[in-house]
N, C-alpha and C positions, 0 to 999 in steps of 0.2 A: 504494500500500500504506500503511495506518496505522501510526502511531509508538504503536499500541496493541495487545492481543491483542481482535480483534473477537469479539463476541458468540456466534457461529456456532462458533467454538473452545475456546469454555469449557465442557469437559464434567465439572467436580468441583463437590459433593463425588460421585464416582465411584459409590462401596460403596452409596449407597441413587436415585442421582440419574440419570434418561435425559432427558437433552433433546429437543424435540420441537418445537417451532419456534420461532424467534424472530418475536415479535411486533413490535417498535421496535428497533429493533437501536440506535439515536443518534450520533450522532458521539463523539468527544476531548472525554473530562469531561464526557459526558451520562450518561443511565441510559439502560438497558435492558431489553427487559421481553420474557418467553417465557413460553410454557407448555412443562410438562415432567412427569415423573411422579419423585414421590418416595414410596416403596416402593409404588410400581406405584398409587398413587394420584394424578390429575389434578392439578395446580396451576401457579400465577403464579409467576415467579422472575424477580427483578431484579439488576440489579447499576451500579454506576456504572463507564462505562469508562474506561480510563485514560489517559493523556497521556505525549507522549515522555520528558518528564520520571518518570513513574511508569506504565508501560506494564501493570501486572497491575491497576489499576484498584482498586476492592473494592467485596464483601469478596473476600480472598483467605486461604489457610490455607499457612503454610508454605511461601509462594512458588509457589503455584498459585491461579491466578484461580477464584472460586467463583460458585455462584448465591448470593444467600439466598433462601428460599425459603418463600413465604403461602400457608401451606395448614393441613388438619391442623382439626380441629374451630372452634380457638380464631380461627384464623387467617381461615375463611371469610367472614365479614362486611367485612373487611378487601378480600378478594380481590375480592368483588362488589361493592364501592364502584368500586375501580377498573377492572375488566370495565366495569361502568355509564359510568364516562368518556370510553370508546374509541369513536371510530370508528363506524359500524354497520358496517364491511367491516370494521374490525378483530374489533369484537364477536363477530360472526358467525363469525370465525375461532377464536376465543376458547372462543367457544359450542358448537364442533364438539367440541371433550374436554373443556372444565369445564360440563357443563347446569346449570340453574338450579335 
C-alpha cells in the first residue's frame, strides 16, 4: 500500500468532476495523468502524487486531493500537445473520449 492517496481515489473537485480513467497513474512524487469529464465535457486531468511525508499530493482544496484539470476551449491545445506525447496504446486510450 502507498504512503500516498493513489490516483484511482481522487474523485474532487466532486460538484462539476467524474473521473474516468486513469491514464499514468506514477508513483510517490510523480504526476499523474486521466481523463475525466468536467461538466460532462471530455478532458486531461493531472495531479502530482504525494509522498509519506505529504500524502494529499497537489493540487489539493481544503484537504482533499484534487485533479487540475486541461480542458475547456483555452485549454485544448495544451491537452493535444500532451495526448500527442503518449504512448500509441496510451493514445489510443486517450482517443476513445477526447477525439481529435
Amino acid at each position: 500500500m502507498p504512503n500516498y492517496i493513489e490516483p484511482t481515489e481522487v474523485m474532487s473537485p466532486r460538484r462539476y468532476w467524474t473521473l474516468l480513467v486513469v491514464i499514468d497513474p506514477g508513483d510517490a512524487d510523480e504526476m499523474a495523468l486521466c481523463v475525466g469529464r468536467w461538466e460532462d465535457e471530455p478532458c486531461l486531468g493531472m495531479r502530482w502524487n504525494g509522498t509519506k511525508a505529504n500524502p494529499l499530493g497537489n493540487p489539493q482544496s481544503r484537504g482533499i486531493p484534487t485533479w487540475f484539470i486541461i480542458g475547456g476551449k483555452n485549454g485544448r491545445d495544451y491537452a493535444n500537445a500532451i495526448i500527442e506525447s503518449l504512448s500509441p496504446e496510451k493514445k489510443k486510450i486517450v482517443r476513445h473520449f477526447i477525439p481529435k
